[in-house]
N, C-alpha and C positions, 0 to 999 in steps of 0.2 A: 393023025392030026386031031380028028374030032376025041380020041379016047384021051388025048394029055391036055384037051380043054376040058373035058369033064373032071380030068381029074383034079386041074386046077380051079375049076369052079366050088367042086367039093370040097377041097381045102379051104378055099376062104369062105365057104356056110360053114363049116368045122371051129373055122377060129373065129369068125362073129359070134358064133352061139355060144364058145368060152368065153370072150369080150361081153356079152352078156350076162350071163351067170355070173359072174363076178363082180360086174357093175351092181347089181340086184342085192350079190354078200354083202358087197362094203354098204350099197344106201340103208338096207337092212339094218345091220352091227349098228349105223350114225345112229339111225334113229330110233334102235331098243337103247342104243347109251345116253341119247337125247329126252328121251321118253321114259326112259329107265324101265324099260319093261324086262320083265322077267319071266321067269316060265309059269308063275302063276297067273301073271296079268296078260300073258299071251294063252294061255287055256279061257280063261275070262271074255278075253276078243272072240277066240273061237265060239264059243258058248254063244256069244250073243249076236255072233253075223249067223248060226245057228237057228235063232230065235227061241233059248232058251232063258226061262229067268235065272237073274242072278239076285241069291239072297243077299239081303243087306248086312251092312260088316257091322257086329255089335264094336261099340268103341270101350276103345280097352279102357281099365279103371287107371285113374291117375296115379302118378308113381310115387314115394314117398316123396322126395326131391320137391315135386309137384306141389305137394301139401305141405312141405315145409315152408315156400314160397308165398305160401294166404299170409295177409295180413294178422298179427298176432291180435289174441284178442283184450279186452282192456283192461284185464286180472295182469295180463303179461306185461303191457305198456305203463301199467302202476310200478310193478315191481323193476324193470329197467329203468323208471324214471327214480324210485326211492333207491337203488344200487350205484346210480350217476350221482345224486345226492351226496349219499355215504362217502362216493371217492371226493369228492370235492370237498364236503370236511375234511376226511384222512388228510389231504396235501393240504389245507388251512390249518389244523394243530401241527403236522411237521415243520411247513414254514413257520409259525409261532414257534415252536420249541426253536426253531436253529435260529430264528435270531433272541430269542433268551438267551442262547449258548453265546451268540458273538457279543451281546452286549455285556454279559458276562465277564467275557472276556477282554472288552475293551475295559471296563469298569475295573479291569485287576493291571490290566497296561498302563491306566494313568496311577492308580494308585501306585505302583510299582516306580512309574519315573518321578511322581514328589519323593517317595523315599529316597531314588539316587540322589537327587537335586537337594535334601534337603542334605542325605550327605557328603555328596562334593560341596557344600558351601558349609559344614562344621571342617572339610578337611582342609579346605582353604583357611579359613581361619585358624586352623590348631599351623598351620603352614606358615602361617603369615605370621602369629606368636611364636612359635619357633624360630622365625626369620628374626621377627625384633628383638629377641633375647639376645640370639646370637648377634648381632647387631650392638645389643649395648652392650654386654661381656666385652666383644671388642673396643668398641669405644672406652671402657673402663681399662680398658688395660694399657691404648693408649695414654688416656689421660692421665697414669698412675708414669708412664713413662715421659713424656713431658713433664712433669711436677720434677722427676727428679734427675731432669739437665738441669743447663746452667741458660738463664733466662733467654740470652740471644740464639742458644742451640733449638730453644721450643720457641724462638720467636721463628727462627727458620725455616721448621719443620711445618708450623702455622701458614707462614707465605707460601709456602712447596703446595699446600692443600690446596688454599684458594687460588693458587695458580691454574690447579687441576679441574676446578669447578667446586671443589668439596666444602664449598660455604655452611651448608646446614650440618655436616660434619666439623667441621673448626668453631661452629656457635656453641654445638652444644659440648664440648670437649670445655670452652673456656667458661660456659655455662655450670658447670661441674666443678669447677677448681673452686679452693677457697678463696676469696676477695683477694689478701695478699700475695698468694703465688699468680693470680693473674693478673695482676696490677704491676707486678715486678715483668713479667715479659709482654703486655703489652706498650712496657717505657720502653723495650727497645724499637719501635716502629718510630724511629725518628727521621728519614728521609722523608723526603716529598712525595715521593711513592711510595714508602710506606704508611703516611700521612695521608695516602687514599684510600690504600687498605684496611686500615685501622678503621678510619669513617666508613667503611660498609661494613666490618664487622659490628662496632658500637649499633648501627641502626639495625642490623640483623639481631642481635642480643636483644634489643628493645624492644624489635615486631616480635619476638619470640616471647620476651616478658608479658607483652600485652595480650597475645593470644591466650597463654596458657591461664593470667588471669580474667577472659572472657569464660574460659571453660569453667573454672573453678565457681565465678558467680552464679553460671547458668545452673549447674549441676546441684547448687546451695542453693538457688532461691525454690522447689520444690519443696525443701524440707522446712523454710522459713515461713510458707504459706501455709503448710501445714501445721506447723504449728501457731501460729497465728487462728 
């Protein structure tokens, strides 16, 4: 009985004294990884619970890194400040050239649209002379074909117009003939309704006499004053 007390007693001094040594490893390992010591800095401890001196640690020379980090000096700060310069001209004549370029170019885009403009407005008019020729060619051929009916066939062919609206066509057709052949077919308008027709024709020939001799005065008194 006393020998398997001891023996159990011995086992647990056995295994505290492991529970210790261990607890000791791990606070140890904390506190060189806490402390960061090393095998130098742990010779150094030793040395000096020891009581041996420890030489002092010359401090290393600075790294390049280091001394590229000083302050430049004011040779340097001239020439970064005259290189800042330089690029800030460089993009003030680039921006100047590229809008020389765009104004350039605006300067050929209007020029460019007077020219279309100047000519869609000859081609209109060569269009619109074209139109008018073709216009009275026709009208001429009419009124060469009414001349040579028989008066009441061109007086009918005239009412069929103005029926249609073609008043400023029927004026200037009767406008065109010689006095006598229109004199002979506007004697046949002798109803009462034709007798209204005929009175807007008459005053249509009339506002058309008087316009074209406002034009004719207008265009001669230039050369009248001139010569005056």
């Amino acid at each position: 009985m006393l020998t398997k007390i001891l023996r159990t007693a011995g086992g647990l001094v056995l295994w505290f004294a492991l529970a210790t040594i261990i607890a000791e490893t791990i606070i140890a390992s904390y506190l060189a990884w806490r402390w960061k010591i090393d095998l130098g800095r742990l010779k150094e401890i030793i040395r000096a619970a020891k009581g041996e001196k420890i030489a002092a640690e010359t401090p290393a020379p600075p790294s390049t890194e280091m001394l590229l980090k000083e302050d430049p000096s004011y040779e340097e700060f001239l020439s970064r400040r005259a290189q800042k310069a330089r690029d800030l001209e460089m993009r003030e004549m680039q921006l100047r050239a590229a809008e020389e370029i765009l104004q350039a170019q605006l300067t050929k885009l209007v020029s460019e649209k007077a020219k279309l403009a100047q000519m869609q407005k000859e081609l209109d008019q060569k269009l619109a002379q074209v139109q008018d020729e073709a216009k009275a060619a026709a009208r001429e051929t009419v009124r060469g074909i009414l001349e040579s009916l028989r008066p009441d066939q061109a007086k009918a062919q005239l009412q069929a117009m103005t029926d249609r609206g073609e008043w400023d066509e029927a004026v200037a057709i009767l406008t065109a003939m010689p006095a006598s052949r229109r004199a002979r077919i506007l004697g046949e308008f002798k109803s009462p309704q034709d007798q209204t027709v005929l009175g807007e024709l008459l005053k249509r020939i009339r506002d058309a006499g008087a316009s074209a001799g406002q034009a004719s005065a207008g265009s001669a008194s230039p050369q009248s004053s001139t010569g005056t």
